[in-house]
C-alpha positions, 0 to 999 in steps of 0.5 A, a space after each residue: 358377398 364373396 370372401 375375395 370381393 369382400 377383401 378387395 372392397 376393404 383395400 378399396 375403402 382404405 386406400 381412400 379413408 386409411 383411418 377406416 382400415 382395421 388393425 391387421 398386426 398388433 404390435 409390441 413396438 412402443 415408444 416416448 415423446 421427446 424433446 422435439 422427438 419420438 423415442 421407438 422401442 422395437 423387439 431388437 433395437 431402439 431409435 431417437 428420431 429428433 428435428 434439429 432447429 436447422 430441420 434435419 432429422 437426426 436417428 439415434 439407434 441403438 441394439 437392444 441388450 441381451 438381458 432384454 431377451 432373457 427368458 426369466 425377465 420374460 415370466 408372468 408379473 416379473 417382466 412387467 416389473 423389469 420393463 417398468 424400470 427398464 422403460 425408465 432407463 430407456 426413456 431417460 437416455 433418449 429424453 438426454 440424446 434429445 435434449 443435447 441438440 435444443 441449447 438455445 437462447 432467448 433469441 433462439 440460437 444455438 449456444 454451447 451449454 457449459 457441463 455442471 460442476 458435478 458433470 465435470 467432475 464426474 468426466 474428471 473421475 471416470 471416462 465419458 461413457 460412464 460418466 453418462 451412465 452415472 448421470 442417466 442412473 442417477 436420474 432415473 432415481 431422482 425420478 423414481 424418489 419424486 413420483 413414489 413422493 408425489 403419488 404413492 407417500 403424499 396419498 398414504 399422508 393425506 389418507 392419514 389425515 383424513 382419517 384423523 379428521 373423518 374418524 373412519 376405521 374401516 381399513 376398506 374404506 381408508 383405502 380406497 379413499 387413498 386411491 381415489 386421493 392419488 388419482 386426483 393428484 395424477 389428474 392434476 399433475 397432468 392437467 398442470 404440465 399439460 398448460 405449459 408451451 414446451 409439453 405442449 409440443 412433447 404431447 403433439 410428439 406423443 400423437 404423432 408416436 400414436 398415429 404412426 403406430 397405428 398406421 403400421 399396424 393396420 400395414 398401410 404404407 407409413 407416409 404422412 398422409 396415412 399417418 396423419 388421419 389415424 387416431 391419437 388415442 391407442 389402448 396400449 399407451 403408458 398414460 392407460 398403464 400409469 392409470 391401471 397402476 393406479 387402480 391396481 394400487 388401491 387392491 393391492 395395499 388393501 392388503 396393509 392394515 391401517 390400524 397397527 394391532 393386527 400385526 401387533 397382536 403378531 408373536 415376535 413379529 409385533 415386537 418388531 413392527 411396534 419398535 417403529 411407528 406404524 405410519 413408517 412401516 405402512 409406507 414402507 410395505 407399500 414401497 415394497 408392493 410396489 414392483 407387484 403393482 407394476 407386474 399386476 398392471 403390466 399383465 392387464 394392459 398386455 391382455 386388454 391389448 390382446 383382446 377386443 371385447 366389451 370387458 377389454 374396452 371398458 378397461 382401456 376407457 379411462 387411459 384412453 380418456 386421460 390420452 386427451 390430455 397426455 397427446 395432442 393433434 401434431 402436425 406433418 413434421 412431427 408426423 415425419 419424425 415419428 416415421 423415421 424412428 419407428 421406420 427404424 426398429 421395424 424387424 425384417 420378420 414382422 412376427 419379432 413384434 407382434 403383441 
């Protein structure tokens, strides 16, 4: 078969099936689940799609600012570490723009919220623009303080006691067993959150993101009936990246001894780790690796993203698992929402956001 008739027989095969398209443009636009929305982040902007309760469709968009294309923040292991937190930052914003739109009642109507005493406060001190951010930095460290709480402290404590318990010495061993403790937890949480209606709704947002993502990059026309028959479950999303931090952890802290006499034994060095419990500086120098992780892992998701391989997809198959938890099956007006967002931060030249 000639190259030509080959070509012609593929568009033929994916006018009538687009799920059976292939990916033509690997694209480094990503985006969030919102409150009755989709966030998507593009290589020159970022835009909020939300479905008022009225069903207008509402787009926020926003430029994205120059410290973003730096080229420093851009090197190896460090701009996976900066668009860790930078994700954190952007998604809290877009989670609050959705979230001023959904004051409603028991009976569902809309009612004015009354700001808190610390946001009336905050508008009395500053102007609204910055008050905002204090509110939306804020957040963003109150978040960061729970997780690091949830899934990086709460493990190292429970290892603890098990090893109190088990009698294990192994440094390789108590790690691991901390790794695969975290993991346990992460699989809770997910399954516990995932119950609940509201997340329920955040999960068929997050699909349609996925669908509508894959659409694009197989450079079919993003109309819902494109959109609709794609797959839910994409390699490059943040649940595959939470999962790979996860693994990337238990190398990572191998590294930081559970027994204190090997830094103790240490010149100068032992007389300061000894002024403090050891069970202390073990969570601190995990707290301390913890932007290595968030690089390390940054690159293998990247890569794995770049290539289609065996080794690659082995990678990508426990994110793509958990995605069965994290997204559900939305329907055609989540699917709408989806578009509009991602409709506005495609760049005019498609070569801005390739992977």
């Amino acid at each position: 078969m000639s190259e030509e008739v080959k070509n012609d027989s593929d568009e033929i095969k994916a006018s009538v099936d687009p799920a059976a398209a292939k990916v033509k443009h690997k694209t480094s636009i990503g985006g969030q689940a919102v409150m009755e929305g989709v966030m998507m982040r593009g290589p020159h902007a970022i835009a909020t799609a939300v479905r008022k309760s009225d069903g207008e469709i509402i787009v926020d968009k926003q430029p994205l600012g120059k410290g973003r294309t730096n080229k420093f923040v851009k090197l190896p292991i460090i701009r996976g570490c900066v668009n860790f937190f930078d994700s954190m930052i952007v998604g809290v914003k877009s989670l609050m723009f959705s979230a001023q739109f959904f004051d409603v009642d028991e009976d569902g109507n809309e009612v004015e919220q009354e700001p808190s005493k610390f946001e009336a406060w905050l508008e009395e001190k500053l102007d609204s623009e910055k008050a905002m951010n204090v509110v939306i930095y804020t957040s963003v460290v109150i978040s960061l303080i729970m997780s690091v709480g949830l899934f990086i402290l709460l493990p190292t404590l429970i290892a603890g006691f098990l090893t109190d318990f088990l009698h294990v010495e192994s440094n390789g061993v108590l790690t691991l067993i901390e790794g695969i403790v975290r993991i346990a937890i992460f699989i809770a949480y997910l399954s516990l959150v995932s119950q609940m209606k509201d997340i329920k709704r955040v999960f068929m947002y997050h699909g349609a993101e996925h669908k509508t993502i894959f659409c694009y990059e197989k450079e079919l026309p993003l109309t819902v009936a494109n959109v609709r028959v794609q797959s839910r479950l994409h390699p490059r999303c943040g649940t595959s990246f939470l999962l790979i931090v996860m693994v990337i952890s238990i190398l990572v802290f191998s590294v930081i001894p559970w027994q204190e006499e090997i830094f103790a034994s240490i010149p100068y060095i032992g007389v300061i780790f000894s002024a403090i419990p050891w069970a202390i500086w073990r969570l601190v120098l995990r707290l301390i690796l913890l932007p290595v992780v968030a690089g390390i892992s940054y690159e293998i998701i990247k890569f794995a993203g770049r290539h289609d391989n065996a080794f690659t997809r082995a990678i990508s198959a426990p994110g793509m698992w958990f995605q069965h938890i994290t997204t559900n099956e939305p329907d055609d007006s989540q699917i709408e929402v989806a578009i509009k967002a991602l409709e506005a931060v495609i760049p005019e030249n498609q070569k801005d956001d390739r992977w």
